[in-house]
N, C-alpha and C positions, 0 to 999 in steps of 0.2 A: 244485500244479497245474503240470503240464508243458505249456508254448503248443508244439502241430505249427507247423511253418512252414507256411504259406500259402502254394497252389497259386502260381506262378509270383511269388511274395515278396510277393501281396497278399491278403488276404481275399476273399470273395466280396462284401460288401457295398461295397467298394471299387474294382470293377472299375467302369472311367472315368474313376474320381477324378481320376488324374492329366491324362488326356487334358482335362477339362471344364477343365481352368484358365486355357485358353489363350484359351477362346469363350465362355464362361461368365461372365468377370469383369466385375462393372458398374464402374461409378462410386462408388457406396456401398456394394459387399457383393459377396457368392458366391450364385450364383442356383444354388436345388438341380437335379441332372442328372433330366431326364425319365424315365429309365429305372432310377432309385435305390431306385423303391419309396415307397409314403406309410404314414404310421400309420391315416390314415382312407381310407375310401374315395370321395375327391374326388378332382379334379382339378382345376390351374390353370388357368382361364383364358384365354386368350392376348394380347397386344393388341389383336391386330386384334378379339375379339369384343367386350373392352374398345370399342372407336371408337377407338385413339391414334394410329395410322398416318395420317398426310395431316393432323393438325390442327395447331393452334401453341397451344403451351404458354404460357401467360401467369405473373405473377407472382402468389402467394398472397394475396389481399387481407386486411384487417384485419379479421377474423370473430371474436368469440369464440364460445371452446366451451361447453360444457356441464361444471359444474360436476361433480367424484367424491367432495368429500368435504365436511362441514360442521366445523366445529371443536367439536364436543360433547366437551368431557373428552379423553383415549384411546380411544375406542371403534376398534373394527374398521371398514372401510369399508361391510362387509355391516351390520351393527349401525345404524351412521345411518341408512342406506338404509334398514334396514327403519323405524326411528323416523320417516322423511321419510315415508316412504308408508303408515304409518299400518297394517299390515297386522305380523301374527306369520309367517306363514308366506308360500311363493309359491303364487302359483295356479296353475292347468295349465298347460300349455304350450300352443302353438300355431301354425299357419300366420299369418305376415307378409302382410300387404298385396301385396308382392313374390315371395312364394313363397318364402319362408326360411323356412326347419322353427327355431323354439327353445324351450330346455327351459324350464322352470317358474322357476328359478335365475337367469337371462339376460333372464327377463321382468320379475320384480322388482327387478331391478337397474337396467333401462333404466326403469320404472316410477320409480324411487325419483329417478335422476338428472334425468327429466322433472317431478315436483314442484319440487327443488331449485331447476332452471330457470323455473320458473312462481312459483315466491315470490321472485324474486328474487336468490338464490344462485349464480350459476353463477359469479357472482369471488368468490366468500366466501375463498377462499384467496389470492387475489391483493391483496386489500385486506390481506389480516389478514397476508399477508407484508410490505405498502406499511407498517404502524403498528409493527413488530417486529422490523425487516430488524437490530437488536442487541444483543435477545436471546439468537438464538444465542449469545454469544458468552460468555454469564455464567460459565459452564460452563470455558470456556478460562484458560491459564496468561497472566497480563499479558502475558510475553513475544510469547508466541504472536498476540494481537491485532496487533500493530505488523510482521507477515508477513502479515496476511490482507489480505483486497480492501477491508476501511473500517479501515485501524486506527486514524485520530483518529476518526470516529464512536464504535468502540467502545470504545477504553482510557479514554477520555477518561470514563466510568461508572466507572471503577474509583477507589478514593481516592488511590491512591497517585500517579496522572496529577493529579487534581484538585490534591493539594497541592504537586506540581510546577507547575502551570499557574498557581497563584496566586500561589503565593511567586515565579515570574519576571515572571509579571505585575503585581505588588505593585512588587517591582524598576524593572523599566522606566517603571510611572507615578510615582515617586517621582522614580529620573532627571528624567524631561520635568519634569515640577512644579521639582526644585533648580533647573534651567538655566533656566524661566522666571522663575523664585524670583529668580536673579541676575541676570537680565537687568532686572527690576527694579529690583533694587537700584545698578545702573550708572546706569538713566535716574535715579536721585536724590544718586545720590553718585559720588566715583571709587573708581577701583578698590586700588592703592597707598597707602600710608601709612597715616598724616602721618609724613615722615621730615623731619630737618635735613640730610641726606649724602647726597648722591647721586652714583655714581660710575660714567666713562665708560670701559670700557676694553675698548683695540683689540689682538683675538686674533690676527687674520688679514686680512693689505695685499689691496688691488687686487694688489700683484706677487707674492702668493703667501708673503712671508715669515709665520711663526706663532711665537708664542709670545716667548718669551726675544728672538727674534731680532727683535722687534719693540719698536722703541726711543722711538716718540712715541704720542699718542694717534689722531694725524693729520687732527684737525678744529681749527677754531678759537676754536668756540663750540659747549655746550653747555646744557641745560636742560627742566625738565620741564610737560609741560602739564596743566591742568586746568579744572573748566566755568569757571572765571575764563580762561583763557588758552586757548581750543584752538583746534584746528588748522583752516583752511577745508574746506568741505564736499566738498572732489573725492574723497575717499575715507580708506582708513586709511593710505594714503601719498600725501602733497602736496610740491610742491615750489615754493619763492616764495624774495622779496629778503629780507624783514626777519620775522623769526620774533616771535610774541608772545610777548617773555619775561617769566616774572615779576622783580617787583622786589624788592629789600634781599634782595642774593643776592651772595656772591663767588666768586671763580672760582682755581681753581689745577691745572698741569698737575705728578703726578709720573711719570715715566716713561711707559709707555703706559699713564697715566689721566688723564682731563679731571675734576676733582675740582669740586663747587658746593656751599653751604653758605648755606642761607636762614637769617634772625634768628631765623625760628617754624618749628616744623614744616609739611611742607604735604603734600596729597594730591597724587597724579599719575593721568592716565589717559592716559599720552605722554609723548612729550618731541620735541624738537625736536636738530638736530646743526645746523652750518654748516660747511661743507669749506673747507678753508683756502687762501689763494691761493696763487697762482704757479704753474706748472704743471709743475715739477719738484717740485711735493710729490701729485700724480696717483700716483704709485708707492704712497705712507703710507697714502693711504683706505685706511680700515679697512670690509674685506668681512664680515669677523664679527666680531662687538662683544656685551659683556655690557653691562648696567644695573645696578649695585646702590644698595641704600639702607640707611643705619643711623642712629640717633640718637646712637651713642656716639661720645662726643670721639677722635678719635685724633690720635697725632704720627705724619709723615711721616719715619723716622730709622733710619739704619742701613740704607740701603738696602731696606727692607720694600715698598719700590714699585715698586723695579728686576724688569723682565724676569717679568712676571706671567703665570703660566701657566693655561691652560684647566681650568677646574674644574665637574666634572659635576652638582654638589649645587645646592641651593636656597638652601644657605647656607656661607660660607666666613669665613673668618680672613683678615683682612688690615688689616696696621698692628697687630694687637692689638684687634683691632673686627671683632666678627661685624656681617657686611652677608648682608643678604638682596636672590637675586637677585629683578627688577622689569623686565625686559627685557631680548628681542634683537631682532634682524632679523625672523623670524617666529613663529611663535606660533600656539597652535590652544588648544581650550578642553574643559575636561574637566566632565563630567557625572558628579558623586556623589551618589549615593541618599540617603547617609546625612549631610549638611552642606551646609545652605540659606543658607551667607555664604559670601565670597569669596577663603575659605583654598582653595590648587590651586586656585582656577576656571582659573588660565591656563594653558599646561603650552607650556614655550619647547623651541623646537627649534633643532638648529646647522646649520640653511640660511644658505649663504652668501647674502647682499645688499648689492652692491656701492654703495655712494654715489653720484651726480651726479654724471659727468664735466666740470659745469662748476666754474668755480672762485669761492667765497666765495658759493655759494646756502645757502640751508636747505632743510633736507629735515622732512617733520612724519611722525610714525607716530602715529595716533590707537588704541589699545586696544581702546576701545568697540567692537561688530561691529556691521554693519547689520541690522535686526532683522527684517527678510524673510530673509537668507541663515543667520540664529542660528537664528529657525524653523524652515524648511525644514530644517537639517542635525541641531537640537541638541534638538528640541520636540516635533515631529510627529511624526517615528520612533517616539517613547520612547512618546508614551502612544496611536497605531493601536496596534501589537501590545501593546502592554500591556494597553489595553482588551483587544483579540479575546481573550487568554489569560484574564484575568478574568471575561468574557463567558462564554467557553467553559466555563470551570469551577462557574459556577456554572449556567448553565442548565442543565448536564445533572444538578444536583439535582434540577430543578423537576419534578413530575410529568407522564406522556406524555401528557395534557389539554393541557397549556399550549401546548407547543410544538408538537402536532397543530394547536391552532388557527391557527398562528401557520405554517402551511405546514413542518414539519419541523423536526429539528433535526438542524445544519450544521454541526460544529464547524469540519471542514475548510476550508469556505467563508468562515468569516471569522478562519479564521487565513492562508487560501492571502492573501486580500484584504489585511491586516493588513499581511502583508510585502511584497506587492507597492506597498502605498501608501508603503511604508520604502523600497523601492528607489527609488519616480519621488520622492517627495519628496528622498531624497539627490540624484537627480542631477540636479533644479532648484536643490537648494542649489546643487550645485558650479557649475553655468555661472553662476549669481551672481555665486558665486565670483571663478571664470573670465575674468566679466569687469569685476569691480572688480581685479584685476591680483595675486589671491589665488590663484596655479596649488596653493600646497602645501595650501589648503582643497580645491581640486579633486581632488586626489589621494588626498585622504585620505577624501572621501565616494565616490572612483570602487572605491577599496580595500574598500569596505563593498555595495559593489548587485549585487558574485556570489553573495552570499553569501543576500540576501534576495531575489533573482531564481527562485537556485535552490530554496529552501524551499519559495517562493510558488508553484512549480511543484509541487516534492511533494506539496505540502499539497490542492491546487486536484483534482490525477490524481491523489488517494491510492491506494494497492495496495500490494501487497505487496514493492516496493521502496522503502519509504519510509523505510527504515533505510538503506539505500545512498545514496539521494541524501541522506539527512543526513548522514554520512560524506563522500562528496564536496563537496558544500558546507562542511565545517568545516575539511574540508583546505586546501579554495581561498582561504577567510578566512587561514588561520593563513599560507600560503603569501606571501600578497597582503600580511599584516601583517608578515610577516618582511620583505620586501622597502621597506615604507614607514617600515618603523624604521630598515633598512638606509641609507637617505635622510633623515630625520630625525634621525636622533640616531650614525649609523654604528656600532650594532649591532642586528642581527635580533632581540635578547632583550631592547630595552630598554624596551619598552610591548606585553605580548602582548595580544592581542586577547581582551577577556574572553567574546564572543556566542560566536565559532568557538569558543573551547574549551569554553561548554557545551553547544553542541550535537555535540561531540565527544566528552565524557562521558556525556550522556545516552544516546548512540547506542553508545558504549562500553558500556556499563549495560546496555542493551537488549539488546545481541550476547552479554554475558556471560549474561544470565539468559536469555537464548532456549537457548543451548548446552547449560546445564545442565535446565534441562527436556527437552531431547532426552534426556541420558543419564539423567534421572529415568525420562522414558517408556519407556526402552529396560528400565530396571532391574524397572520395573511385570511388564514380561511375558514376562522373564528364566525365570522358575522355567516356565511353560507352553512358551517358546520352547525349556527343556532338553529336554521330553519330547516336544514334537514333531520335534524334532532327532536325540534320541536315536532315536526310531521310524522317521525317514527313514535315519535309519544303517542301521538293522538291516535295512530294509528294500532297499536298498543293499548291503548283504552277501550278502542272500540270491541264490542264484543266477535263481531263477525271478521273484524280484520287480524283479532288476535286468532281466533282458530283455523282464519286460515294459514297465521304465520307458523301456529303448532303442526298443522297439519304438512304444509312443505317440509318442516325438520323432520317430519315422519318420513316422506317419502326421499329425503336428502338420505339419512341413516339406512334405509330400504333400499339404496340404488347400492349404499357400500363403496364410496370411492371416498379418497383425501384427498383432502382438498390442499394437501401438501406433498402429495402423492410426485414422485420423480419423473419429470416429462421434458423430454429433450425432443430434439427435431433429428427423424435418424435417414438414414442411407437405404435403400432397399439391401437385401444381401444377395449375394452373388453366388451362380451354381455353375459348374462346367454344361457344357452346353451337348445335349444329347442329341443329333438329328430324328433318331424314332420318336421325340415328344414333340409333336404340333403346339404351337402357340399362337396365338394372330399377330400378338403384338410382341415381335422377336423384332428387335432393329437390326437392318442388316449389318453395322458395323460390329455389334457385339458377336452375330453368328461367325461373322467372320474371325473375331478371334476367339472364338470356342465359347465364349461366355455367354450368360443370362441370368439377368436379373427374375427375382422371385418376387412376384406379386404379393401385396399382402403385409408381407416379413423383413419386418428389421433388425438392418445387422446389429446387436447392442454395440459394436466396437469400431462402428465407423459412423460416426456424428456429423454432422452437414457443417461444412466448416467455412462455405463459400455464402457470402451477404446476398452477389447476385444470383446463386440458386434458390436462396429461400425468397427472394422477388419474384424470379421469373417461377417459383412455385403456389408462391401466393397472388400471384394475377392471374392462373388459370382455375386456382382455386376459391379465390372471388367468385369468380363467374356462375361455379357451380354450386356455392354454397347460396347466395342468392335465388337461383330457380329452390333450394330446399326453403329458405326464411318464408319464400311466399306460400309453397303448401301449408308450413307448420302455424302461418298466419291466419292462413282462409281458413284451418281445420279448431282455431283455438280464440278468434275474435282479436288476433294480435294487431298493432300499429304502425308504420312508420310515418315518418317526417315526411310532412308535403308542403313543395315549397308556392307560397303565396303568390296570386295572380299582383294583389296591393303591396305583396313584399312583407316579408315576415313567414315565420315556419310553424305549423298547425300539426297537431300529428292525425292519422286516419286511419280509418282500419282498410286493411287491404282489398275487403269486399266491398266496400263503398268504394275503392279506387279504382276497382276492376270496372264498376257500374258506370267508372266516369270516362267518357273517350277522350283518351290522352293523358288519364290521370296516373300511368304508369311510367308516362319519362319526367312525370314531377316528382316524383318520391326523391329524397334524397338521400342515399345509400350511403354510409361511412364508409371516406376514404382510406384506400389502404394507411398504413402510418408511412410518415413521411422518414427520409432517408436520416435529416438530421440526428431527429429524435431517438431513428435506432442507433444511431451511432453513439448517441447520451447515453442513452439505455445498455451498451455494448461494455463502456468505460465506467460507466459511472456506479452500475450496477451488476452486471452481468461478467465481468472479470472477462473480456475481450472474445465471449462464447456466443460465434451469431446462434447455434444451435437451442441456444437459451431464449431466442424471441417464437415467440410462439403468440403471438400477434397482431402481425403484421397485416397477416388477411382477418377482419373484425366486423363486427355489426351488430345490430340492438335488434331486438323487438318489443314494443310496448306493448304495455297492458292497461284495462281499466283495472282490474280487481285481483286477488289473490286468485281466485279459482281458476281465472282463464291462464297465469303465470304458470300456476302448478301442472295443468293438465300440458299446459305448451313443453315443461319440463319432462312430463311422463313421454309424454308421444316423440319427444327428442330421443330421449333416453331409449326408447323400443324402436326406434326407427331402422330398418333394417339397411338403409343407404349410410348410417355412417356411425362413429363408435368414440361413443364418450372417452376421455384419458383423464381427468381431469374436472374436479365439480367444486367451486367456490361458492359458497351459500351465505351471501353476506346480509341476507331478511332474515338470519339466527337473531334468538334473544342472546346469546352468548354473543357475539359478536364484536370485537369493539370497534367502533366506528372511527375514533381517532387514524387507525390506518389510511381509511381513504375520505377523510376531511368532513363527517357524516355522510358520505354519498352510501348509498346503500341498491345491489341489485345481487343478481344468482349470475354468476360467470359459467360460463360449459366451454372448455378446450375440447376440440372433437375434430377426429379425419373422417372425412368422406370415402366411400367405400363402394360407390357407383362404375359402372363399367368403363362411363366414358375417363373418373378420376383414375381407375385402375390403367385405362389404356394412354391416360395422357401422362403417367407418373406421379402423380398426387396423391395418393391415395394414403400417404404416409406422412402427409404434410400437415399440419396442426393449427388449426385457425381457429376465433376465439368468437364464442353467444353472446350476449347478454341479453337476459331478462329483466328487462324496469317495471317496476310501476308508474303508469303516465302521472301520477302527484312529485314523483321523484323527480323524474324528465322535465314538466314542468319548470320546476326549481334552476336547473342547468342554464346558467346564460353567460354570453359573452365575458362579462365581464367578473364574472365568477372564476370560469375557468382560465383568464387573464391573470387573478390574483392566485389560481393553482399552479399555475407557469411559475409564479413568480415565488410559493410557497417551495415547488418540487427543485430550484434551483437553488434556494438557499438551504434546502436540506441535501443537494447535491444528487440528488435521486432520476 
């Protein structure tokens, strides 16, 4: 087929077009040109016969609608209706109350939807979305849930979540349980020994000198404390005149060590130092000091105690006698899951702590913590989210009875809670802390509450960033722990932080298997993506099918709509209700409470927020978009699906089907979308917004060639019954087809704007075209769209 150019570069059906763009533009849409021509022979309206002019719009009040669909099985939405209303067939048609002419079709259906409503039913979908809202999701790849709008609701169903959530949950309540476990075990016993040896020595002076270069111990007295001897109550560091030392104990300094040697072994939960007098030995204090203990004899010879060097280990060699270190200056306390006594409970760090500048005090460091700040920092943490995780895990066993009764089930909410009582509890630990004169406990719990801050945030707004902010968060951790190690121990590697890195892994995990789902789904629709590819080639080579595909981007840029363009499903708006302004179609309930809705006009601020309003909106709007497919068919050579006498689906044009008697109850009309589906669509993509489906009420029309597609677009677009929102032109050379698998057609979102949609409330309702070309349609089979089921679930979409 050879396109003539068009008389001055435009069609005839298009004279306007460009002109109307400029005056024509609303707020929400392209209002069709007066002069374009209708498929029926109506007319709009105007407002002023509407009443709109002179009134004040109000807000949409909270009304519901009238139920479209019951949840019987899959049946069709006609199929329930007729079940609801008790009837095989419709009955006649007739004149409305108001003078609205409708068919027999239109009266069974509003029949069927007014039962619904009189039993009860008009939220039947709204409920059964409220008990279900993660369902949807069974269907989807694990990955894929942890990008959707609830992903701890829904992975958290799957086993693989569950057995994560318990084995870390298991983890952490065994944590809280050891460190209670030893905190116990301190209120009855100490911590240390029983050793015979115990040994003092100074790493690092008040003046800076370390190691080798450090020649005395620089105290005068030392010795260890326990519940026989401990230290007064001012905290875990005192300072007073006369230290409680134990007795039958002797004392020897070799080099920089202060060496003691009791007759028995004894426990320690401390120890005590005394700085030595004169005030030219101020320089000697020892800033950083180890503690060790050993039971082995040793001889002091050969030098083996000269110039003693910093040693990182827990245990070291010295004289010929393994000592085990028993303290230093500071010290923090480590929680293991796996060992309930008091091997590691303590874990020393090389914070410097300079000694009392006065001369021949003592100084007491008590071990033990205070058991409000142990709590708060070492307890509570471990088993909140320990529980939530185990909580979490198992109720979403329990069957949807249980937790219905119990007002819903939340995983989020009591994981978001979980961390956030980790965060405030660490950071009551630390001012504790803070202010028992413990800054390196403060640091080390202020190092931990980004981390559970941030979670508690993801978890609480779950969405489909919840993978990010878990990433962010485990950064902040690993970031914050390199720098307190940096500080503790003077390397970033030398205690990583075990929580950031698995929630770095997990989310690592997550990112890996999201990705490869993507390329699974791509791989799914690969073999149909060749042949529609391949068809857009050819069709691209051809001479006459390329300019007709230039010529549609002509007429797509001409009509002036995006195809990204903002389109919601809105409310009509609401006006106080005047009795001097006639309207036919005034319900009496609204006159009676003074109100009326405004024809036409949407409220932008009241969004349709009910599943079954946009059913029982889009099954009256089916009806009438349908008498439009077939004008715009008969006027442009378009096709639909006719289903086979031998079985099997043909497509036809609608003037051969008219010519066949009977061949208009074979067509096969695209069913509304099914309930599921919007429910996947609702969660998976659409962030819980039914306002966001906008096509629900759907349908195609085929074409043989470009020209008849484009002109079927023109006459849509000018048709003065109903008003573009919305224009997807995916026969662009721009276009990339990987979006929808190579399928390739022209989308048009558009409301009808016919008296009958005006008078039935439709008129504002949003239902979706599509223009194919019959080589495209063609391509489309079962088992195609079998492997796009199976592409769109493993991308979670």
């Amino acid at each position: 087929v050879v396109m003539e150019a068009p008389a001055e570069g435009k069609p005839a059906w298009m004279a306007g077009v460009g002109e109307l763009r400029e005056d024509s533009m609303l707020s929400n849409g392209v209002d069709a040109p007066s002069e374009g021509g209708s498929c029926l022979d109506v007319s709009r309206s105007s407002d002023a016969e509407s009443g709109v002019k002179g009134t004040t719009v109000l807000r949409q009040p909270s009304i519901r609608s009238l139920s479209s669909h019951s949840v019987l099985g899959e049946r069709s939405l006609s199929q329930n209706l007729q079940l609801m209303r008790g009837v095989d067939g419709a009955e006649a048609s007739g004149m409305t109350s108001w003078g609205l002419q409708l068919d027999a079709e239109m009266v069974a259906l509003l029949e069927g939807l007014s039962r619904m409503a009189a039993l009860g039913m008009s939220d039947i979908l709204d409920r059964f979305w409220g008990k279900m809202q993660n369902t949807p999701f069974d269907a989807s790849s694990l990955s894929s849930l942890f990008f959707s709008k609830r992903p701890l609701s829904a992975s958290t169903r799957r086993i693989p979540t569950k057995i994560f959530l318990l084995t870390i949950g298991v983890w952490q309540l065994l944590g809280g349980l050891t460190s209670f476990s030893k905190k116990m075990q301190v209120l009855d016993g100490d911590i240390f020994g029983p050793y015979r040896h115990y040994r003092f020595t100074s790493l690092t002076t008040r003046s800076g000198r370390k190691g080798a270069a450090v020649a005395t111990p620089g105290v005068q007295d030392f010795g260890v404390l326990n519940k026989q001897g401990m230290c007064p109550p001012e905290g875990s560091v005192g300072v007073g005149a006369s230290p409680p030392a134990l007795s039958n104990r002797t004392t020897a300094v070799a080099g920089n060590s202060f060496l003691v040697e009791y007759a028995e072994p004894v426990v320690m939960s401390g120890w005590y130092v005394t700085t030595a007098d004169g005030e030219e030995s101020l320089d000697d204090d020892p800033a950083y000091y180890e503690v060790w203990g050993t039971n082995g004899d040793y001889a002091v010879e050969n030098g083996c105690a000269e110039g003693t060097e910093f040693h990182r280990g827990v245990e070291v060699e010295w004289c010929n006698v393994t000592w085990t270190k028993v303290g230093s200056p500071k010290w923090r306390y480590i929680s293991s899951s796996f060992d309930f006594t008091l091997n590691n409970w303590i874990d020393f760090t090389y914070i410097r702590w300079p000694l009392p500048a006065s001369r021949g005090v003592g100084a007491f460091l008590r071990m033990e913590p205070e058991a409000y700040i142990f709590c708060f920092l070492y307890t509570i943490p471990f088993w909140g989210f320990g529980l939530a995780m185990v909580g979490s895990a198992v109720m979403s066993i329990a069957p949807n009875k249980f937790y219905s009764w119990h007002g819903g089930y939340y995983p989020h909410i009591m994981l978001g809670i979980s961390w956030g009582l980790a965060g405030s509890t660490s950071f009551v630990g630390g001012c504790f802390a803070l202010a028992m004169g413990q800054e390196h406990l403060w640091w080390s719990a202020c190092s931990r509450i980004p981390l559970f801050v941030i979670l508690s945030y993801a978890c609480l707004y779950q969405g489909p960033r919840l993978v990010y902010w878990g990433f962010l968060s485990a950064f902040v951790d690993i970031f914050l722990w390199w720098l307190l190690n940096w500080g503790f121990w003077g390397d970033p590697f030398a205690r990583p932080g075990s929580t950031g890195l698995i929630v770095l892994m997990a989310c690592a995990l997550t990112a890996a298997f999201r990705f490869r789902d993507i390329r699974r789904s791509r791989a799914l629709v690969k073999p149909d993506q060749m042949r529609y590819d391949a068809l857009w080639k050819q069709l691209c080579e051809d001479e006459d099918g390329r300019m007709g595909i230039e010529h549609l981007e002509k007429v797509v840029r001409m009509i002036g709509l995006d195809d990204r363009n903002y389109c919601r499903q809105h409310n009509r708006a609401f006006r106080p209700f005047h009795s001097s302004v006639e309207h036919p179609y005034i319900l009496p309930l609204l006159k009676e409470l003074g109100l009326n809705t405004v024809p036409r006009r949407a409220d932008p601020s009241s969004l349709v927020r009910s599943i079954d309003q946009l059913y029982a909106q889009a099954a009256v709007a089916n009806m009438l978009l349908v008498k439009l497919l077939k004008c715009w068919a008969e006027r442009t050579d378009g096709m639909f699906a006719v289903q086979q006498r031998q079985g099997g689906v043909e497509f036809a044009k609608w003037r051969d089907i008219l010519s066949t008697k009977g061949g208009d109850s074979a067509v096969q009309w695209t069913a509304m979308k099914r309930h599921g589906r919007a429910f996947e669509k609702l969660l998976r993509v659409y962030g819980d917004e039914p306002s966001r489906l906008l096509d629900i009420s759907r349908n195609a029309i085929i074409f043989d060639t470009m020209t008849d597609l484009t002109n079927c677009l023109g006459i849509i677009v000018t048709d003065e019954n109903i008003r573009v929102e919305r224009l997807k032109n995916r026969m662009s050379l721009i276009y990339d087809s990987n979006e929808t698998g190579g399928y390739r057609d022209v989308c048009i979102n558009l409301k009808m704007q016919t008296p009958v949609a005006i008078a039935l409330g439709v008129e504002l309702h949003i239902c979706e075209v599509q223009l194919v070309l019959k080589d495209f349609a063609d391509l489309r089979t079962s088992e195609g769209h079998r492997r796009y089921r199976q592409a769109r679930n493993a991308r979670g979409s």
